[in-house]
C-alpha positions in Angstrom: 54.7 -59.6 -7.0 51.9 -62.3 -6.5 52.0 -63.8 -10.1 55.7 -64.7 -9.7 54.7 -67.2 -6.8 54.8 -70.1 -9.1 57.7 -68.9 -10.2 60.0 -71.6 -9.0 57.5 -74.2 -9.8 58.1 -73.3 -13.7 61.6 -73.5 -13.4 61.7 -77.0 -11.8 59.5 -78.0 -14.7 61.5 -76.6 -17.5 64.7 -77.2 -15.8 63.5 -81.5 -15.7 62.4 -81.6 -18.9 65.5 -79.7 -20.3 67.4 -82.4 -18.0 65.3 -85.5 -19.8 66.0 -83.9 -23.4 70.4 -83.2 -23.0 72.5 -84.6 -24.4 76.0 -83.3 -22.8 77.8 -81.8 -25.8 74.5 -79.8 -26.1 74.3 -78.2 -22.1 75.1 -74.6 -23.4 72.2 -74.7 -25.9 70.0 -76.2 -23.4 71.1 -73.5 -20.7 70.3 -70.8 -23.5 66.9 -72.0 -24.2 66.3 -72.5 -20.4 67.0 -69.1 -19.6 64.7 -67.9 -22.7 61.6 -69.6 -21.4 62.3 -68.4 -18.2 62.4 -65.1 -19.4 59.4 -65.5 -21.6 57.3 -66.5 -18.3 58.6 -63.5 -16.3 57.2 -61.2 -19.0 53.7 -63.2 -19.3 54.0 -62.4 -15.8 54.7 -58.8 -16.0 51.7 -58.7 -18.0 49.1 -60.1 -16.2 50.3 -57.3 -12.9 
């Protein structure tokens, strides 16, 4: 599990930049896309084991 220890460090980053970028009538877009680069960086992850 030692690539996912910059895990959280990627989420703070996405999660502030999706914060700058929001408008409010757009949160469950910007919680989808979130969620997608999250997941994109988990498997980058999984592939580097």
């Amino acid at each position: 599990m030692q690539p996912l220890k910059n895990f959280g460090f990627f989420e703070k980053l996405i999660a502030m930049n999706g914060i700058k970028n929001l408008k409010p009538k757009s949160m469950p877009c910007a919680q989808i896309q979130i969620l997608y680069v999250l997941g994109f960086f988990f498997r980058l992850n999984q592939l580097t084991l």
